[in-house]
NULUMTI-266065 format. One record per residue (C-alpha): residue number from 0; residue in one letter; chain; x, y, z. Coordinates in steps of 0.1 Angstrom, whole numbers, plus 5000, padded with zeros to 4 digits. Example, Ala and Ser with C-alpha at 12.3 -4.5 7.8 and 13.67 -1.06 7.14 Angstrom:
// residues 2
SITE  nr rest kette   c1   c2   c3
SITE   0    A     A 5123 4955 5078
SITE   1    S     A 5137 4989 5071
END
This chain:
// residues 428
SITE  nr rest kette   c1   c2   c3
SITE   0    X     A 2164 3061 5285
SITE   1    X     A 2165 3073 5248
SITE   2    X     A 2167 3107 5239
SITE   3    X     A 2146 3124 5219
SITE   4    X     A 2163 3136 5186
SITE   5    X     A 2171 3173 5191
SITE   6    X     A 2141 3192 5174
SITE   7    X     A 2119 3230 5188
SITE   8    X     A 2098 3207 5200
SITE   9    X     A 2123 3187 5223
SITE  10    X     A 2137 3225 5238
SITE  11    X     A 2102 3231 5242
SITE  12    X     A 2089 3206 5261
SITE  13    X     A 2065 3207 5291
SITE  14    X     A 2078 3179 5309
SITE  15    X     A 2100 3152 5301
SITE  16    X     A 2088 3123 5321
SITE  17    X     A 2097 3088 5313
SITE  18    X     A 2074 3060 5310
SITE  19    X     A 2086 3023 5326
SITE  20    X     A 2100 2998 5301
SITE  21    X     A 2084 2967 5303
SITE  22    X     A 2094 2936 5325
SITE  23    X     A 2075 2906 5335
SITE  24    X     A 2046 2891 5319
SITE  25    X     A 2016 2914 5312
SITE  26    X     A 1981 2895 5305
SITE  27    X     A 1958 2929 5285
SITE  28    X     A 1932 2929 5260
SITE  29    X     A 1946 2951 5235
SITE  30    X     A 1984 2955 5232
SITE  31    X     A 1997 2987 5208
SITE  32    X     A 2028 2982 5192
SITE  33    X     A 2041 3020 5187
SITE  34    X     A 2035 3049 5203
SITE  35    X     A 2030 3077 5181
SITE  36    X     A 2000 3093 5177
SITE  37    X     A 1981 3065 5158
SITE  38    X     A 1990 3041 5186
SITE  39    X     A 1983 3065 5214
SITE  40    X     A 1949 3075 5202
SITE  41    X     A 1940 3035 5193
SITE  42    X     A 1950 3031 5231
SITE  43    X     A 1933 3055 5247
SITE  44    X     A 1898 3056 5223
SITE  45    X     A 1902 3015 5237
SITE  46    X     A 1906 3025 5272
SITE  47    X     A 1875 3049 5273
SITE  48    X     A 1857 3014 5261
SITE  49    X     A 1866 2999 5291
SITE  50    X     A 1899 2975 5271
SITE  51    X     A 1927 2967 5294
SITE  52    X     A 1954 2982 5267
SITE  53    X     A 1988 2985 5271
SITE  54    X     A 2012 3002 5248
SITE  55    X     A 2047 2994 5237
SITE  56    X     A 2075 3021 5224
SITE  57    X     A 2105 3009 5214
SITE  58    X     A 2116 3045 5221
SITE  59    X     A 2100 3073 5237
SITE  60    X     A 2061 3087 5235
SITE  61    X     A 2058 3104 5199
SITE  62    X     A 2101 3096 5191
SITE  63    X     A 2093 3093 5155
SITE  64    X     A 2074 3111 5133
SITE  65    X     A 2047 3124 5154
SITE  66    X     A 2067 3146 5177
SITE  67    X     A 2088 3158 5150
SITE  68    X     A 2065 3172 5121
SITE  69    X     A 2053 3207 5109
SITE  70    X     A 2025 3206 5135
SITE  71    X     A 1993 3212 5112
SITE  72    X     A 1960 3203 5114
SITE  73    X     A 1935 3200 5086
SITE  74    X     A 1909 3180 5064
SITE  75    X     A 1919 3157 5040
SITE  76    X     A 1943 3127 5035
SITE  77    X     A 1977 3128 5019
SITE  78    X     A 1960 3113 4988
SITE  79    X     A 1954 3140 4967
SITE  80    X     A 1912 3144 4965
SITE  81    X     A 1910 3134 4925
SITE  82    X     A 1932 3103 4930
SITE  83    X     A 1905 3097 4958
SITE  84    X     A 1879 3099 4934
SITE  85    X     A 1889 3077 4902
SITE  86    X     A 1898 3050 4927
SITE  87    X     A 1868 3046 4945
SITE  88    X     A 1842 3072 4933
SITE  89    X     A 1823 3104 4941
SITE  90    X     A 1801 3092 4975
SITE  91    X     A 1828 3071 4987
SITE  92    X     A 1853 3100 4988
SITE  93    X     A 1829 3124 5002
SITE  94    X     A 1825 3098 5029
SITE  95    X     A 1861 3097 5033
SITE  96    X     A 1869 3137 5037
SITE  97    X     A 1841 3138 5064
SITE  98    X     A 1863 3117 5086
SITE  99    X     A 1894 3132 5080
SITE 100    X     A 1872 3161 5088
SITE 101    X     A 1863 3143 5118
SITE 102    X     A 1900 3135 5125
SITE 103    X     A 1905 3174 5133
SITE 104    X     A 1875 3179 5156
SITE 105    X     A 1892 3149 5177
SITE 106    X     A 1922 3167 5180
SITE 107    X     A 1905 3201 5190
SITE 108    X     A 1880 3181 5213
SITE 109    X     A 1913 3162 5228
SITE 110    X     A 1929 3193 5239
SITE 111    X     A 1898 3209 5248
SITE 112    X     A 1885 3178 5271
SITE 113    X     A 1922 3170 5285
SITE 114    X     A 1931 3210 5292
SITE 115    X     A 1964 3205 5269
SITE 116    X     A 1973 3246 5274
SITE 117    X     A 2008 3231 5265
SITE 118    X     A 1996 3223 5227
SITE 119    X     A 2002 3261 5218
SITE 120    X     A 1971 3260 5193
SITE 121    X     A 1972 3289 5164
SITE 122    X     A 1946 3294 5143
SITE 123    X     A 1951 3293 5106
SITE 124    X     A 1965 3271 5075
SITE 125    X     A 1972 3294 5048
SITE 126    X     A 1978 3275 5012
SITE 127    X     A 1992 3293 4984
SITE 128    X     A 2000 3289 4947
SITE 129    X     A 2035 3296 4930
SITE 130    X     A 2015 3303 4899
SITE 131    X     A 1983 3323 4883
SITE 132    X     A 1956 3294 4903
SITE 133    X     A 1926 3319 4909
SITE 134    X     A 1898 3302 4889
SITE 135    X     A 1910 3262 4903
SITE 136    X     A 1910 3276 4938
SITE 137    X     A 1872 3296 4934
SITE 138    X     A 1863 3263 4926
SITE 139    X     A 1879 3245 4956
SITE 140    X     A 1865 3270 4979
SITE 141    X     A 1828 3268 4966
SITE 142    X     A 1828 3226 4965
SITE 143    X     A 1840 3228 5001
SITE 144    X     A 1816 3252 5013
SITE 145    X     A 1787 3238 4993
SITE 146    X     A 1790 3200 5002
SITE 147    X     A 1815 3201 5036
SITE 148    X     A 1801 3231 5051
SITE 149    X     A 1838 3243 5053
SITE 150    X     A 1846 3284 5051
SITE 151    X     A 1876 3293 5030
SITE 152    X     A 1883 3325 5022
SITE 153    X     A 1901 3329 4987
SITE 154    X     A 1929 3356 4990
SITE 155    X     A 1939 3379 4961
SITE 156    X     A 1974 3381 4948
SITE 157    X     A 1976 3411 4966
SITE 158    X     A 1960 3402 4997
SITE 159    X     A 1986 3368 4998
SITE 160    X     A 2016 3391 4993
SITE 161    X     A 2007 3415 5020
SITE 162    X     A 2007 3390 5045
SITE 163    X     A 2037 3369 5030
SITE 164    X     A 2062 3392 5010
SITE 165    X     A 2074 3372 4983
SITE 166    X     A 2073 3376 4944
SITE 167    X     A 2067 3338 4945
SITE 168    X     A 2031 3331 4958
SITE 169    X     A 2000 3346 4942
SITE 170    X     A 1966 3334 4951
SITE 171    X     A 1956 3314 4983
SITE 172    X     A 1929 3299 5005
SITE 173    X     A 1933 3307 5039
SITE 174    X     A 1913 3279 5065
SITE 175    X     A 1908 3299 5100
SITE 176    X     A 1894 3266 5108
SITE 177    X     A 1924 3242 5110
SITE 178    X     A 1953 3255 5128
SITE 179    X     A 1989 3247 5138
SITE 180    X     A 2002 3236 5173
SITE 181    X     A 2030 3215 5194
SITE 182    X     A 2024 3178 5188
SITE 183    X     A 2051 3162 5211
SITE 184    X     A 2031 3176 5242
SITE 185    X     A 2000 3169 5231
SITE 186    X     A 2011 3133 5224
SITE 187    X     A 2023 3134 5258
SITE 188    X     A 1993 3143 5269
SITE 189    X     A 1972 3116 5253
SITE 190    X     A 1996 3091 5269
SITE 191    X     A 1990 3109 5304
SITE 192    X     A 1953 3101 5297
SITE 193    X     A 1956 3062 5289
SITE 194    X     A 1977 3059 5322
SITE 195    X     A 1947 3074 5345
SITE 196    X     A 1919 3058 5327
SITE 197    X     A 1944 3022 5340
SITE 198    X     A 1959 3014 5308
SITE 199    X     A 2002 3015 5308
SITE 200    X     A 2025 3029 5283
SITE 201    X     A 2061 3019 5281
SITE 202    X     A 2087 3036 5266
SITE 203    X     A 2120 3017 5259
SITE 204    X     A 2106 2986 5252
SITE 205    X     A 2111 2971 5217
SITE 206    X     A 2093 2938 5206
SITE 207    X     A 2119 2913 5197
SITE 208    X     A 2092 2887 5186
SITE 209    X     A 2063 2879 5179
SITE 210    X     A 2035 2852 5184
SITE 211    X     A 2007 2866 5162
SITE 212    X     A 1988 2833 5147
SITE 213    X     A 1978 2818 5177
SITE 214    X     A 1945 2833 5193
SITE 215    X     A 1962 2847 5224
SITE 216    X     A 1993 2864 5211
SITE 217    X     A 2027 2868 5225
SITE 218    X     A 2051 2894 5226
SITE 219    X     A 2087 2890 5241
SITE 220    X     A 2098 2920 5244
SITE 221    X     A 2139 2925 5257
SITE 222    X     A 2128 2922 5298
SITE 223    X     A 2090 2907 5296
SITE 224    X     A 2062 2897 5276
SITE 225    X     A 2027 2905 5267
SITE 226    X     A 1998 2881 5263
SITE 227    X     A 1967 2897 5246
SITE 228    X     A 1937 2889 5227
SITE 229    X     A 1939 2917 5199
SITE 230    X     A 1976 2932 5190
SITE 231    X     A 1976 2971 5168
SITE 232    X     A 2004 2975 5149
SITE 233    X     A 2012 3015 5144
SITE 234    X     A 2046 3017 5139
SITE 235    X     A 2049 3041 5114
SITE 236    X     A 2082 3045 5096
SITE 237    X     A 2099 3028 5124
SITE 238    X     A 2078 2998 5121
SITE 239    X     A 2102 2969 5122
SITE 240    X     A 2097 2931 5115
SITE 241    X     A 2077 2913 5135
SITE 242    X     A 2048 2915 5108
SITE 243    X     A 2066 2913 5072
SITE 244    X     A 2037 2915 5055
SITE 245    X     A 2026 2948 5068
SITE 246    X     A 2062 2961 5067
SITE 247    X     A 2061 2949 5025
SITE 248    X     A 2029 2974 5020
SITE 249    X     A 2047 3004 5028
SITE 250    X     A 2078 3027 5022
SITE 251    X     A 2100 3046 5048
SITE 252    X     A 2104 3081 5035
SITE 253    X     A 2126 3108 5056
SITE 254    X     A 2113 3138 5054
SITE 255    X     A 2131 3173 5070
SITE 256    X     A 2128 3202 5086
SITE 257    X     A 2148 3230 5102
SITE 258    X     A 2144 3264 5126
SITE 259    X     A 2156 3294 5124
SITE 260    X     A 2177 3317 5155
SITE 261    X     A 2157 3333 5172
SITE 262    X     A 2150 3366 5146
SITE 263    X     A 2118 3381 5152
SITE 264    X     A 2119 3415 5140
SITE 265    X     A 2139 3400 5109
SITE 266    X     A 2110 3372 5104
SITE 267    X     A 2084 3397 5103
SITE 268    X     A 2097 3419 5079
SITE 269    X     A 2091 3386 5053
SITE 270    X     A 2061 3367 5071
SITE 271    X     A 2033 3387 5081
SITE 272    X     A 2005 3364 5098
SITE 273    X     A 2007 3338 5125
SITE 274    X     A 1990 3305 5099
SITE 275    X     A 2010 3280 5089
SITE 276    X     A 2014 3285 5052
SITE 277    X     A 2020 3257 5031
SITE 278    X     A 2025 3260 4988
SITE 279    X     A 2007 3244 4967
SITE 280    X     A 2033 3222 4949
SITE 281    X     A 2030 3184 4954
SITE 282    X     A 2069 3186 4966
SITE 283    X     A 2061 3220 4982
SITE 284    X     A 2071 3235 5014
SITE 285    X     A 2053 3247 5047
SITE 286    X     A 2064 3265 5072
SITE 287    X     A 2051 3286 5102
SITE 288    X     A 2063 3312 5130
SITE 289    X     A 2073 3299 5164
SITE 290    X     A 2081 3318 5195
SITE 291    X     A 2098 3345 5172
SITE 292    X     A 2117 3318 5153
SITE 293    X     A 2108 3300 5117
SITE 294    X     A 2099 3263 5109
SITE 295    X     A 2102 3254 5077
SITE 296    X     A 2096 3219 5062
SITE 297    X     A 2101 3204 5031
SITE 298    X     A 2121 3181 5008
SITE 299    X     A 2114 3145 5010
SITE 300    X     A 2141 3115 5000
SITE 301    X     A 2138 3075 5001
SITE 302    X     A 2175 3074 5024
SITE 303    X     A 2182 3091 5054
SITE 304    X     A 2204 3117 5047
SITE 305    X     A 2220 3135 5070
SITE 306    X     A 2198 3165 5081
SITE 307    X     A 2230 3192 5080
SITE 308    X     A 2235 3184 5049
SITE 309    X     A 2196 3189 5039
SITE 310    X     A 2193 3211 5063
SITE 311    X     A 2214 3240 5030
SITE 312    X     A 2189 3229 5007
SITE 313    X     A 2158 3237 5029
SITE 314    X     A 2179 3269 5035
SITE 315    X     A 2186 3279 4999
SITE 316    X     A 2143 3276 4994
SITE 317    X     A 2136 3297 5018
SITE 318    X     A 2158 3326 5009
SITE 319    X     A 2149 3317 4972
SITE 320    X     A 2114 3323 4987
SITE 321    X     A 2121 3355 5014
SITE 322    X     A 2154 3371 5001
SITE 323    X     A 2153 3398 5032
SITE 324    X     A 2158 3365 5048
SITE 325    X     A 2193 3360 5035
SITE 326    X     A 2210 3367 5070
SITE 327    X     A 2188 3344 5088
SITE 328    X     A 2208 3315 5104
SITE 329    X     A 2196 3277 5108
SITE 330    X     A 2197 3268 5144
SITE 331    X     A 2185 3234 5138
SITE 332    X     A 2178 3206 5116
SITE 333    X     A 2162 3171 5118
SITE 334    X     A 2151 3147 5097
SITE 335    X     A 2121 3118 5103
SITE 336    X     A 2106 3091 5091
SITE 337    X     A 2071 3085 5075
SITE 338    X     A 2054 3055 5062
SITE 339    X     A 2037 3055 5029
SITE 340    X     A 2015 3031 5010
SITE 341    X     A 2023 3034 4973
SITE 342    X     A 1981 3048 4967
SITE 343    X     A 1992 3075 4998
SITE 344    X     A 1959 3065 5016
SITE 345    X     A 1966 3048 5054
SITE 346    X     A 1967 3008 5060
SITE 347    X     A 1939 3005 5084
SITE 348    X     A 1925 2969 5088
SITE 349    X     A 1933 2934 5098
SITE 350    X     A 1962 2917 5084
SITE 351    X     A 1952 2884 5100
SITE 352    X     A 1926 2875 5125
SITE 353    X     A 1930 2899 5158
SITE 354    X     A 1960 2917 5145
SITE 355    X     A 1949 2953 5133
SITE 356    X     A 1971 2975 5109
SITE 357    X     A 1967 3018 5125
SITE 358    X     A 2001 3029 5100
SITE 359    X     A 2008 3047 5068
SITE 360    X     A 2000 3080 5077
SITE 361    X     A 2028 3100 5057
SITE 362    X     A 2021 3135 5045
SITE 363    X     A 1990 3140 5061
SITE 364    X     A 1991 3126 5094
SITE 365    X     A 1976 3148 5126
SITE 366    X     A 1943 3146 5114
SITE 367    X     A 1942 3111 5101
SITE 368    X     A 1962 3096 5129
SITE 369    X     A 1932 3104 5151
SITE 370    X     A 1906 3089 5127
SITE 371    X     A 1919 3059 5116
SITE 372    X     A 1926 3053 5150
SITE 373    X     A 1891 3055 5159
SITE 374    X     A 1878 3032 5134
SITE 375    X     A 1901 3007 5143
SITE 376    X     A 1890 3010 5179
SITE 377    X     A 1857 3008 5169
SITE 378    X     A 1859 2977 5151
SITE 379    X     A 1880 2957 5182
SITE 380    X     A 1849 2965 5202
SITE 381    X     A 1823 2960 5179
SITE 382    X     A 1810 2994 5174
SITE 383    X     A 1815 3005 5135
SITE 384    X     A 1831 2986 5106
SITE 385    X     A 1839 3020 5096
SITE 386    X     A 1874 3008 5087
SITE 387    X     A 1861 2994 5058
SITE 388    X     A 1863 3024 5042
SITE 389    X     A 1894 3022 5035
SITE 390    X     A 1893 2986 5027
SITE 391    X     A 1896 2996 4980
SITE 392    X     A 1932 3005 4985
SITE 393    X     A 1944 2977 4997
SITE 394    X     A 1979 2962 5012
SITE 395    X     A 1997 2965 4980
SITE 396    X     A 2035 2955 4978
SITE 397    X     A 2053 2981 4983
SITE 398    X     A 2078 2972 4955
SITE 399    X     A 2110 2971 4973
SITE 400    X     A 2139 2986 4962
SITE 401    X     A 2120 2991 4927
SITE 402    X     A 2093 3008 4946
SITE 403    X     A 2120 3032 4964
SITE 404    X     A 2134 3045 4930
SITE 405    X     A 2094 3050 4919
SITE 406    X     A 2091 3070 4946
SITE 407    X     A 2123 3089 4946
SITE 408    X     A 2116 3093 4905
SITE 409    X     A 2077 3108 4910
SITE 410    X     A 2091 3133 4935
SITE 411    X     A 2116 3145 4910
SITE 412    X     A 2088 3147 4883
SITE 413    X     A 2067 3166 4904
SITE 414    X     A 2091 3193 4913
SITE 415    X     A 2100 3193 4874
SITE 416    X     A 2060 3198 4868
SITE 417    X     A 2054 3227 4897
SITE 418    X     A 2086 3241 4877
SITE 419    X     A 2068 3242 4847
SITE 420    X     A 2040 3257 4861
SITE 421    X     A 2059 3285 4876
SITE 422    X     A 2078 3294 4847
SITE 423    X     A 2047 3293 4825
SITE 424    X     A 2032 3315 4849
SITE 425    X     A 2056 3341 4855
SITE 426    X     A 2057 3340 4815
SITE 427    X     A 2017 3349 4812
END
């Protein structure tokens, strides 16, 4: 059985349980390729609609991405809200935040409705600027509140450095309504779920290939195979070839994190509040405080570098951010992959007649996970065509090794810009 990479939320597991590979021939409605959160919700928003779905993991439940990231929980898409905007306009956008708002009450009504105690929910997202922002975020909070019904409450320079002492940060919108928590077990849990409600998930059990044109598709995988009438392809990162068109429209980026010993007393000298916090660069950080031990994310690269060696780099941010943190050691560090279109915005839709896209949920991905898998379930079963939604950005080519540089260039011009904005601001 594979073992999940070595991450707090591995050590912190509830319950390790494996799931079956798959042998023999299995006849279902709805077969999920991928088991991250995308293709556990798909599967088990299928299953309460009374689909015979089975889901296939190459690895384990949640291996990837979803078991592995910073843990937070709020509106919005990884698409920045303007970008949103030009491309498809004012109504359509609003439309679009209210179901990545939507996304978030799925997850609190998931762990609600399925007792998941395990998920270790904290209140709070705190986001805070590197430079003088005050007026930009006034207007962020009173457009939220006036047309989403959201409350943030706009923190003073002061205010932000009480709770977070660092000469880097000044204003910041704290949301008590989003919140931080343990996604591996609530994955876990959500997998529990599809196997009582008679669906089967299966852990170890790549597909090899493919039949996807024909109307009842077929999918060897290394000991069986599975015949089914629809196939959801939510992959992630890790998605491999069986659908090369799908696999052009995206980019695997690695993304990093690490954890601190176990330094309580040292932690709360620097970090003062139990939000996550996140910065409000474009290549910024987040980071949050677990079981008397720091999280901290950041950095993103198109290769898979070694997470010890990215693991000094994270390091050096963090005391460049909290230098009472200089003693603190790393205990930990992995790296993951994500998947992301080049417009940032999910693939959700068909790419041919009963084979749905749920992928490309890099950067912003507990919330809209959960949402794009429920559109997608709704159209299989006839409900909604809310997927369509989504249908202005497109499967664009990802641009292949061209598109890798792009990426790895725009990264590097957005830290050079939240530079610039720092310096002019600590300048003012």
């Amino acid at each position: 059985m594979t073992a999940y990479v070595d991450t707090y939320y591995k050590r912190t597991l509830s319950s390790d349980a494996a799931y079956p590979a798959l042998s023999g021939r299995h006849d279902v409605d709805v077969c999920i390729v991928g088991g991250g959160l995308a293709g556990l919700t798909t599967a088990l928003e299928l299953a309460r609609r009374g689909h015979a779905v089975t889901v296939a993991e190459a690895r384990r439940v949640a291996w990837g991405a979803s078991g592995r990231n910073g843990g937070f929980v709020s509106p919005g898409w990884a698409a920045r809200a303007d970008q949103i905007r030009r491309l498809v306009g004012i109504d359509h956008a609003k439309a679009l935040f209210r179901l990545s708002m939507e996304g978030v009450s799925m997850v609190v009504e998931a762990i609600r409705d399925l007792g998941i105690a395990d998920a270790n929910v904290r209140a709070g997202i705190l986001r805070v600027s590197r430079y003088e922002n005050e007026a930009a975020l006034k207007i962020q909070r009173d457009e939220q509140e006036a047309e989403f019904g959201r409350k943030l409450r706009l923190l003073s320079r002061d205010e932000v450095r009480s709770l977070l002492v660092s000469k880097k940060y000044h204003e910041g919108l704290l949301d008590e309504g989003s919140f931080h928590f343990h996604p591996l077990n609530y994955a876990r849990a959500l997998a529990r779920e599809i196997v009582r409600l008679g669906g089967s998930v299966h852990e170890d059990t790549p597909i090899v290939s493919a039949d996807l044109a024909s109307a009842e598709k077929r999918l060897r995988t290394p000991a069986g195979e599975v015949r089914a009438r629809t196939v959801v392809l939510a992959g992630g990162g890790y998605t491999d070839s069986i659908a090369p068109s799908l696999r052009r429209s995206f980019l695997p980026i690695a993304t990093y994190v690490v954890l601190s010993e176990l330094a309580p007393e040292l932690i709360a000298g620097a970090i003062r509040t139990q939000a996550g916090v996140s910065d409000g660069r474009r290549a910024g950080d987040y980071y949050r405080v677990v079981d008397g031990m720091l999280l901290w994310g950041g950095r993103i690269t198109t290769r898979t570098t070694d997470p010890r060696d990215i693991a000094a780099v994270i390091r050096h941010e963090m005391v460049t951010t909290y230098p009472q943190l200089e003693g603190l050691k790393v205990e930990a560090a992995w790296s993951g992959l994500m998947a992301y279109a080049r417009h940032l915005m999910p693939l959700i839709g068909p790419v041919m007649p009963n084979v749905w896209s749920c992928t490309a949920f890099g950067g912003h991905g507990l919330n809209t996970t959960a949402i794009g898998a429920r559109v997608v379930a709704e159209a299989i079963s006839g409900d909604s065509d809310r997927y369509r939604l989504f249908e202005p950005f497109g499967f664009l080519w990802n641009g292949g090794p061209f598109g890798t540089a792009a990426v790895q260039l725009t990264y590097w011009a957005y830290q050079g810009m939240d530079f610039l904005r720092e310096w002019r601001s600590a300048r003012a």
